[in-house]
C-alpha positions as CSV (number, residue, x, y, z in Angstrom):
1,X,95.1,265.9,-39.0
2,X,98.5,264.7,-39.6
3,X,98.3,262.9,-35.9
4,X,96.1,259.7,-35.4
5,X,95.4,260.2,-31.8
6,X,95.4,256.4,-30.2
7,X,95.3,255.2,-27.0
8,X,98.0,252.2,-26.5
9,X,97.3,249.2,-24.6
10,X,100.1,248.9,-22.6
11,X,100.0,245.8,-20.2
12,X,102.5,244.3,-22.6
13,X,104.1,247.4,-24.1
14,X,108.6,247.0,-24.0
15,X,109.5,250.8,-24.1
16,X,113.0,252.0,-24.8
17,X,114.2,255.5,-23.0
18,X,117.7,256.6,-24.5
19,X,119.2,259.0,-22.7
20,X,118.6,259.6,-19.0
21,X,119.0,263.6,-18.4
22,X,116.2,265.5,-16.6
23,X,114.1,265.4,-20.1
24,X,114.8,261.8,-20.0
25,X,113.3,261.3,-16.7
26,X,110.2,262.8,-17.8
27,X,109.7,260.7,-20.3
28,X,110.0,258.0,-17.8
29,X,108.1,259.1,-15.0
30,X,104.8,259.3,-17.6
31,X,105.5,256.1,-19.1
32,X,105.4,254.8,-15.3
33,X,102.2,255.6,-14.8
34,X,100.7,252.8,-17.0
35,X,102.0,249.3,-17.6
36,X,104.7,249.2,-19.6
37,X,108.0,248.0,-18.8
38,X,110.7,251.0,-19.2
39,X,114.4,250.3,-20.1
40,X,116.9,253.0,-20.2
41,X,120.3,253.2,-22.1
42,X,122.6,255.8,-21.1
43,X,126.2,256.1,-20.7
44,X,125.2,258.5,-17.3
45,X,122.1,259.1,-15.3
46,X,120.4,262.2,-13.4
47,X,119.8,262.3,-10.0
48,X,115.7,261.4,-11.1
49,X,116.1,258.4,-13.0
50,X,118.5,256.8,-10.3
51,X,116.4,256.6,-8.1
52,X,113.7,255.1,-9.9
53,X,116.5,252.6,-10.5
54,X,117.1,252.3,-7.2
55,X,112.8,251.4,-6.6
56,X,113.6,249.0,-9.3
57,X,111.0,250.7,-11.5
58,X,113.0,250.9,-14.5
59,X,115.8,248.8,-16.1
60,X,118.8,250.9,-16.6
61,X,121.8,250.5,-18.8
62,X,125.0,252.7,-17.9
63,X,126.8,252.9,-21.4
64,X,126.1,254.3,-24.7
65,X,123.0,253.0,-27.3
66,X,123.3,249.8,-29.1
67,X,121.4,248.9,-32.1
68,X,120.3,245.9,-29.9
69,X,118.9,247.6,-27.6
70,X,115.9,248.0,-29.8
71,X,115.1,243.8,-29.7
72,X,111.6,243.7,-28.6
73,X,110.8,246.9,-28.2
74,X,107.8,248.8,-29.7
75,X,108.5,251.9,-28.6
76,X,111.2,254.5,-28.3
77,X,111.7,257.8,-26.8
78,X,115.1,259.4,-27.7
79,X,116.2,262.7,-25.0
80,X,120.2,263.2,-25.2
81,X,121.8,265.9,-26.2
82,X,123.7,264.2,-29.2
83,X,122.2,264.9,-32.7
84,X,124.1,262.3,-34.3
85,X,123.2,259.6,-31.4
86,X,119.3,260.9,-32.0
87,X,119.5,260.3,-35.5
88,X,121.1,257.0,-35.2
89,X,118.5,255.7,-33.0
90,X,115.7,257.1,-35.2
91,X,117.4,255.2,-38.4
92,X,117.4,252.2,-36.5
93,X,113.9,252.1,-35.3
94,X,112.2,253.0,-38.7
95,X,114.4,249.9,-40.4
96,X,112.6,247.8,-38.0
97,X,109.4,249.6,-37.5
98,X,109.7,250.6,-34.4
99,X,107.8,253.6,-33.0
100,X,110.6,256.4,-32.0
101,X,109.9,259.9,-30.8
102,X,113.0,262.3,-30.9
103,X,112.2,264.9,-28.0
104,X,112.0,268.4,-29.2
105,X,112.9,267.2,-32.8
106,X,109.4,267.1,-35.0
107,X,110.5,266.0,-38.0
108,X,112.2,262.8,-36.6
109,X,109.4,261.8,-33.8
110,X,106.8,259.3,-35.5
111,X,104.3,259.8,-32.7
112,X,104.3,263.2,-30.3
113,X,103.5,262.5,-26.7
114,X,100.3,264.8,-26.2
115,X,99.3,267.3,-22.8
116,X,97.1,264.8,-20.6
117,X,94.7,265.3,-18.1
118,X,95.0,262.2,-16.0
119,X,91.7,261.2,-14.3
120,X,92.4,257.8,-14.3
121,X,90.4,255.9,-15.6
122,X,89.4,259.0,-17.4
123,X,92.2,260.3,-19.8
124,X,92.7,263.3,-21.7
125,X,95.0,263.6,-24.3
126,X,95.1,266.9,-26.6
127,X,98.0,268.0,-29.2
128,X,99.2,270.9,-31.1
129,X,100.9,268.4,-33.3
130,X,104.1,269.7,-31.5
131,X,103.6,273.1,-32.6
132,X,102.2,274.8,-30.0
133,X,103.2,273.7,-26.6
134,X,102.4,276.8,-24.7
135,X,98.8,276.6,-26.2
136,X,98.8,273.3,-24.8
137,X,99.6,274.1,-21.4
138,X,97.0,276.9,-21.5
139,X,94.1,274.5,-22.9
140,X,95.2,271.9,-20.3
141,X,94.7,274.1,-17.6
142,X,91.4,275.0,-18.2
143,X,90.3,271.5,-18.6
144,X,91.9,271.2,-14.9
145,X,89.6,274.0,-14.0
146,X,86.6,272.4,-15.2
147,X,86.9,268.8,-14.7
148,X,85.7,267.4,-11.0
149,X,89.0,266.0,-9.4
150,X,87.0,263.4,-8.6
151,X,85.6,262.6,-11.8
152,X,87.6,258.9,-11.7
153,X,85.2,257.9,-9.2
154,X,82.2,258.0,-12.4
155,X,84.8,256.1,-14.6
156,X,85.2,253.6,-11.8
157,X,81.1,253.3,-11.3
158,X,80.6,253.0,-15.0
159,X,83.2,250.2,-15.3
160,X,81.2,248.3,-12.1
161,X,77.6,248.3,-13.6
162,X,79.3,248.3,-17.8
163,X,78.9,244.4,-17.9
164,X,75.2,244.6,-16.1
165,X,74.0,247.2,-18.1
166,X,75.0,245.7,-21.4
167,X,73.4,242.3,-20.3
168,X,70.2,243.9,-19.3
169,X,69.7,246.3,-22.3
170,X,70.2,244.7,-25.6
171,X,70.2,247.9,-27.9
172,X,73.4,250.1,-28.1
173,X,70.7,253.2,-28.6
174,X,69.3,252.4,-25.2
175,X,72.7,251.9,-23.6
176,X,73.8,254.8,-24.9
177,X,70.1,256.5,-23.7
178,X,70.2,255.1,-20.1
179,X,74.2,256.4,-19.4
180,X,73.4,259.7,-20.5
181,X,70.7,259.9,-18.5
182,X,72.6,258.6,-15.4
183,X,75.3,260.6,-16.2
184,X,73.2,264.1,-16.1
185,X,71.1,263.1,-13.4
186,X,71.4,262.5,-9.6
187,X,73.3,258.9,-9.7
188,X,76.3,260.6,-10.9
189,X,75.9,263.8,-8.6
190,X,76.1,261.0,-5.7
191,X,78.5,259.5,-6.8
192,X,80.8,262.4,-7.0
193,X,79.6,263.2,-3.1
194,X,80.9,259.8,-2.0
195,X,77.3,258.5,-1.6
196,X,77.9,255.1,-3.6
197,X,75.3,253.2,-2.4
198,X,72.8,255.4,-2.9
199,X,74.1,255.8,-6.2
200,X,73.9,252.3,-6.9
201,X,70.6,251.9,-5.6
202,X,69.0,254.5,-8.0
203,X,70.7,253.0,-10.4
204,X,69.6,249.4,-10.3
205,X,65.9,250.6,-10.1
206,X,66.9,253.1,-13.3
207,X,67.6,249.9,-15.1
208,X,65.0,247.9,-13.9
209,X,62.6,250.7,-15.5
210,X,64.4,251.0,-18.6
211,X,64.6,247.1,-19.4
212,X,60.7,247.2,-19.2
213,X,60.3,250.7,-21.0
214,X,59.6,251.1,-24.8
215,X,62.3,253.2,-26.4
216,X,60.9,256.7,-27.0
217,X,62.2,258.8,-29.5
218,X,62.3,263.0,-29.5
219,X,62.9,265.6,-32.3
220,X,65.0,268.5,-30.8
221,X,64.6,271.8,-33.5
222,X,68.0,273.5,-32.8
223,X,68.7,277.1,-34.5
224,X,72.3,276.9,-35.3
225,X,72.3,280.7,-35.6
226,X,73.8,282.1,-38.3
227,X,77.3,280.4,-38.9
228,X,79.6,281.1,-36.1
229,X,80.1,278.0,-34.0
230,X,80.7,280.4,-30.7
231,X,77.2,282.1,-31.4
232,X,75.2,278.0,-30.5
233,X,73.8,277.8,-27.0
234,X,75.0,275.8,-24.6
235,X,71.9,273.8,-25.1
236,X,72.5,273.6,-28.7
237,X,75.2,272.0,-28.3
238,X,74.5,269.7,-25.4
239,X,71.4,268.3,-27.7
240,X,73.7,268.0,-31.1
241,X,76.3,265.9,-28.4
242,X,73.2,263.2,-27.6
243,X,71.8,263.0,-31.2
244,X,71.4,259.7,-33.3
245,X,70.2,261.4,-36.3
246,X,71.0,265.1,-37.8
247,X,69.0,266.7,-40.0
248,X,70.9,269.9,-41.7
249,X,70.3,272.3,-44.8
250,X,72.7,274.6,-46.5
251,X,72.7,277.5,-44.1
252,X,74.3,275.3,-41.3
253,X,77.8,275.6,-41.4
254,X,80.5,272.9,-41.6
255,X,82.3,274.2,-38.3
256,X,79.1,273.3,-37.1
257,X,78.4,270.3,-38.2
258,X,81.5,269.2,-36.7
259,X,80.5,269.8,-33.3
260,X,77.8,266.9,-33.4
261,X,78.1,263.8,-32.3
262,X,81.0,261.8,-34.4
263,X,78.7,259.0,-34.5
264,X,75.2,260.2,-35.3
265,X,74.0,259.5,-38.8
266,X,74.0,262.9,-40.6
267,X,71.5,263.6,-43.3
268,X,71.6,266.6,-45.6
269,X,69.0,267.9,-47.3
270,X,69.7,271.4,-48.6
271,X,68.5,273.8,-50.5
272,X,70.5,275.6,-53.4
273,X,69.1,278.9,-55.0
274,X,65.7,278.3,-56.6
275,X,66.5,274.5,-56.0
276,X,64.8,272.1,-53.6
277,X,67.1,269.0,-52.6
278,X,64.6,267.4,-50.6
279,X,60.5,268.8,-50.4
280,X,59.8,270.3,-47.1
281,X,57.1,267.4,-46.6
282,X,59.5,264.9,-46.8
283,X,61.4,266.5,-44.5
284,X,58.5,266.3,-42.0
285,X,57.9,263.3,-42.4
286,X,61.5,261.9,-42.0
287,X,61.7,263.8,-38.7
288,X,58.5,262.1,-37.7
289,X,59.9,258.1,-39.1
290,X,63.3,258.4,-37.4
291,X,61.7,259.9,-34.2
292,X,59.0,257.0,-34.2
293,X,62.1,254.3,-34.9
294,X,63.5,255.4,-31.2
295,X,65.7,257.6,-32.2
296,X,67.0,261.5,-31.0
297,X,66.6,263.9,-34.0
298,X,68.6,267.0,-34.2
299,X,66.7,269.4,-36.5
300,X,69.8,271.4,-37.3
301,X,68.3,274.8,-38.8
302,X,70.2,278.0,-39.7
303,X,69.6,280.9,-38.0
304,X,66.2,280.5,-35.5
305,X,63.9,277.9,-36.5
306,X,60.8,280.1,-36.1
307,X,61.8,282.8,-38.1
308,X,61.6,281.9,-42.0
309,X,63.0,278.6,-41.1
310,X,59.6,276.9,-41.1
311,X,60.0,274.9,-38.0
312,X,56.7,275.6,-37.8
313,X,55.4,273.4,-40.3
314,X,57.8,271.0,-39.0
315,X,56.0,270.6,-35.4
316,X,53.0,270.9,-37.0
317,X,53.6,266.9,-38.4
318,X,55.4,265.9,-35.3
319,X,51.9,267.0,-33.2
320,X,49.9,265.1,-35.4
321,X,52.3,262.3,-35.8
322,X,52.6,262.0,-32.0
323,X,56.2,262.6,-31.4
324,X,57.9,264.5,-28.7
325,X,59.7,267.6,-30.0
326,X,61.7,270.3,-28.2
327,X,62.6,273.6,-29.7
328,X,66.0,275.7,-28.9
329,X,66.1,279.5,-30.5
330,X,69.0,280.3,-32.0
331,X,70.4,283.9,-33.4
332,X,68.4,284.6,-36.2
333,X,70.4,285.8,-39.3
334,X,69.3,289.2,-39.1
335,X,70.4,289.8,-35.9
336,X,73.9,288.2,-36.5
337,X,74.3,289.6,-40.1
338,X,73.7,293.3,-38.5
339,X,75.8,292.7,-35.0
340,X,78.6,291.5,-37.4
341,X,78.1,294.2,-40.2
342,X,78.2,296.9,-37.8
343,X,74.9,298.1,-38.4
344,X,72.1,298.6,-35.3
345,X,68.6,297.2,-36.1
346,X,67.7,300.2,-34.2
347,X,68.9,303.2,-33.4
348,X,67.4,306.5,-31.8
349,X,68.8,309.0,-34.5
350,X,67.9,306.0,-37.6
351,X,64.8,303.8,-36.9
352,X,62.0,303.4,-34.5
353,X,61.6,299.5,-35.4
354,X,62.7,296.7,-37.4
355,X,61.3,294.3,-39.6
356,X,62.0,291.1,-40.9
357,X,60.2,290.2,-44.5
358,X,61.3,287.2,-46.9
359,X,62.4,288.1,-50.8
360,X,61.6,284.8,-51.8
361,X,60.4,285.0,-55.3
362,X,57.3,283.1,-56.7
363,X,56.6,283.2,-59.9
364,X,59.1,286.3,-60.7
365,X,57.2,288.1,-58.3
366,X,57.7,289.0,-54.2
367,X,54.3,289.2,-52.6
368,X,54.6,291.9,-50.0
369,X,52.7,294.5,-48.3
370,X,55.0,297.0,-50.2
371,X,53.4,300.4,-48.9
372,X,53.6,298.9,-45.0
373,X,57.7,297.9,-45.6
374,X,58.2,301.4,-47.4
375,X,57.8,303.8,-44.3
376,X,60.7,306.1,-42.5
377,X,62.4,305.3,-39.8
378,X,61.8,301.5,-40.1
379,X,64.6,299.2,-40.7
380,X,63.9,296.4,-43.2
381,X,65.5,292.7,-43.3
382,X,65.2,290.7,-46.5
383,X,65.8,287.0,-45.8
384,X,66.8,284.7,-49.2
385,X,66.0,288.4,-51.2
386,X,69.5,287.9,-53.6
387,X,67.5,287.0,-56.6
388,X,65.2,289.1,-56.1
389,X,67.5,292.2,-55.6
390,X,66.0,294.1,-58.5
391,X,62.2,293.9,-57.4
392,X,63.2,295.1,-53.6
393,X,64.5,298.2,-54.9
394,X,61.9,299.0,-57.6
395,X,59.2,298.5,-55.0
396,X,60.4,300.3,-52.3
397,X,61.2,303.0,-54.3
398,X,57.6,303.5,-55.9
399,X,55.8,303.0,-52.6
400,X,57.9,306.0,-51.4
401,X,61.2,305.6,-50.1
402,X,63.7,307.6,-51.6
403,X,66.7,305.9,-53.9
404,X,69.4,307.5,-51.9
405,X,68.3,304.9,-49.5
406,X,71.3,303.4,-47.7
407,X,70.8,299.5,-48.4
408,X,73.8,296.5,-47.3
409,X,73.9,293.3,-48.2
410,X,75.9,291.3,-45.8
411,X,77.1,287.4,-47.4
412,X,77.9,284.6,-45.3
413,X,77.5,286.7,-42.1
414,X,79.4,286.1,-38.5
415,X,82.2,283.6,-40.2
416,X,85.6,284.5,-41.7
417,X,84.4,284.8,-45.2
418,X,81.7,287.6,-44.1
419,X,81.4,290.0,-47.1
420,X,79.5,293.3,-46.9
421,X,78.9,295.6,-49.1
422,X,76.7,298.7,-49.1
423,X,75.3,301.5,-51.0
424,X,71.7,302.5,-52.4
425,X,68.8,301.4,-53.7
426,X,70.4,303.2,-57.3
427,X,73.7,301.4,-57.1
428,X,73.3,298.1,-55.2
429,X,72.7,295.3,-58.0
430,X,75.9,296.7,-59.7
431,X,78.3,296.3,-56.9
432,X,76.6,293.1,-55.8
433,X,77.0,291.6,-59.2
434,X,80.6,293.2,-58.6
435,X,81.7,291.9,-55.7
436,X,80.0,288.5,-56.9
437,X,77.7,288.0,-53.6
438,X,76.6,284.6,-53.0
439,X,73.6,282.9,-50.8
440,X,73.4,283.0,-48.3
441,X,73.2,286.8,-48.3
442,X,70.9,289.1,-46.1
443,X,69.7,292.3,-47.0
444,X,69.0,295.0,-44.6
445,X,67.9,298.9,-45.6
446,X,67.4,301.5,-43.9
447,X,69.2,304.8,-42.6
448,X,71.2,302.5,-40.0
449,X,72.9,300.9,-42.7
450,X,74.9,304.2,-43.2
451,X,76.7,303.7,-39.3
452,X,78.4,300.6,-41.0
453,X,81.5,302.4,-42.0
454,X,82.1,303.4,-38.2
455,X,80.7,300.9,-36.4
456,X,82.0,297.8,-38.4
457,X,84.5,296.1,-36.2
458,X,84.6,292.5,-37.5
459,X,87.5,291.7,-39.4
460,X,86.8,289.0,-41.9
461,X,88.9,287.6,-44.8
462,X,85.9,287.9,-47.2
463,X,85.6,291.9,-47.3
């Protein structure tokens, strides 16, 4: 990020506009809309910026820059058409640390002025970092499209009750609890419809309850599918936005990661290759301790939490612990791994069904029911089966399947660095140990893994 997006106070801000063209003037017309007081140096003027002279909105200056023009100023926008007059100004307001923006000119602006969505006293400010302006105008329009017209009338009710709300609840947790809560629910809904003393109504009695409630906590088990940030559900993502605490292993990716709240406390505790970070019981009971403290726990899991991701052990403390847990499903790896690979679970020419075994080992050994896994026209899916590669084949292969079995092995599935790589069960360990696959890596075989060459569509930088 080679922008620090700010927000300026500017009921004191002196702002310097050289130049006063029709690029000018834009300039000028934005920095209107706040406080700060605009002066303008130019030896001419458009149209645009004499008339705001003429409203006595601006201070104007008809002749050419002066190096002090920039006494007490803190910030400068330079729009003429002169290069050398640009860089002049630009010289002059880094010797005395002044911040200057050069329109159009990137490597001479110290700040960028950023595409806003002006809600007052709800602002939106989003940037390219000057390098994609058209992209800017696209994103800003669907944030127009989505955004209530209206919505100021929230940031003005919020700003009312801010001082009330923060006298009557003493915790920043429960603050931050009871303003979600208004801000999902039917207060804000009236207040958007105009009805503000309804609003208000409900929300004095909201308060009321909450100063006199005990904090409750909740555990939220989200399946953060199987890396690809696009592939979480909306509800996903609406619980990892109101989490205190996160919870996240390995297999949860770091694009999604990002998408939690900035301000929740994160705790990791992965698990490498035949290496547990943190024991699954402490795990449950951490869940349980921060849930109990008050808190919103976001159980980020990879993939689905109820399939191999023993979410079920999970609940199974928070039930006897007492605590209030919701689960949300998320693409299981399997089903992502395949839709990405190319290669249909099912298929009416390949397999009737589809199943989903783990290749864990214990003690150099898979315990499966091998003779149940090994039949035709079955797909099978091996979760966490890298290690044990070797022993998948071998057993397959005596309870009956043949070794011309097509078999894939798909690595870090639905995200650029997907890498898949097929062949049988004869050849596979040598052109996995080849192409150096790495957890996490699924496993699927079956006769559907030979549509993968036609069906594969997923570009990826990892193949």
């Amino acid at each position: 990020m080679q922008y620090f997006p700010i927000f300026l106070d500017t009921s004191e801000l002196q702002c310097l506009v050289v130049g006063a063209g029709e690029v000018a003037a834009r300039k000028i017309e934005l920095l209107l809309k706040t406080h700060a007081k605009v002066t303008v140096v130019a030896p001419w003027a458009c149209d645009t910026v004499l008339r705001l002279q003429s409203a006595k909105k601006i201070q104007f200056h008809q002749r050419v820059y002066q190096a002090s023009d920039l006494a007490q100023q803190q910030l400068v926008f330079v729009a003429t058409d002169d290069a050398e007059v640009n860089r002049q100004v630009h010289d002059h307001a880094r010797a005395q640390n002044v911040l200057v923006n050069v329109v159009d000119n990137i490597p001479l602006c110290q700040f960028i002025t950023p595409s806003i969505v002006d809600r007052a006293p709800i602002t939106i400010a989003i940037s390219s970092g000057g390098v994609a302006p058209v992209l800017l105008r696209y994103l800003r329009q669907k944030l127009e499209s989505v955004i209530p017209q209206n919505v100021s009338l929230l940031g003005q009710f919020s700003e009312k009750f801010r001082d009330v709300v923060k006298h009557t609840l003493k915790s920043v947790t429960a603050r931050r609890f009871f303003w979600e809560d208004v801000l999902d629910g039917d207060i804000a809904e009236n207040v958007l419809l105009g009805n503000a003393a309804l609003a208000e109504e409900k929300l004095l009695a909201k308060l009321a309850d909450d100063a006199n409630a005990k904090q409750q906590g909740e555990v939220y088990l989200v399946g953060a599918g199987p890396g690809d940030p696009d592939l979480l559900t909306f509800r996903a993502l609406r619980l990892m936005q109101k989490a205190d605490v996160v919870v996240y292993d390995r297999l949860v990716s770091p694009q999604i990661v990002e998408l939690v709240r900035r301000d929740a406390e994160k705790i990791y505790v992965g698990k490498a290759k035949s290496k547990h970070t943190v024991p699954q019981e402490e795990i449950n009971e951490l869940l349980a301790r921060e849930a109990l403290a008050g808190k919103r726990v976001v159980r980020l899991k990879g993939g689905d939490p109820f399939i191999f991701g023993r979410g079920g052990e999970e609940i199974e403390t928070l039930v006897a612990r007492g605590v209030n847990f919701q689960v949300v499903p998320g693409i299981t790896a399997a089903s992502g791994a395949a839709s990405y690979a190319g290669i249909p679970l099912t298929h009416r020419d390949h397999a009737k069904s589809v199943v989903f075994a783990t290749g864990h080992l214990q003690d150099n050994s898979i315990n499966l029911n091998w003779q149940g896994l090994a039949q035709p026209d079955q797909t099978i899916v091996f979760y966490m089966g890298l290690t044990g590669l070797g022993i998948i084949c071998q057993q397959l292969v005596k309870h009956g399947l043949p070794e011309t079995t097509p078999i894939a092995m798909v690595q870090s599935a639905t995200t650029p660095q997907q890498k898949v790589i097929t062949g049988t069960f004869a050849d596979i360990q040598q052109k996995a140990e080849a192409a150096d696959i790495q957890p996490p890596a699924l496993i699927i075989v079956g006769s559907v893994v030979s549509l993968h060459e036609k069906l594969n569509w997923f570009t990826s930088t990892g193949s």
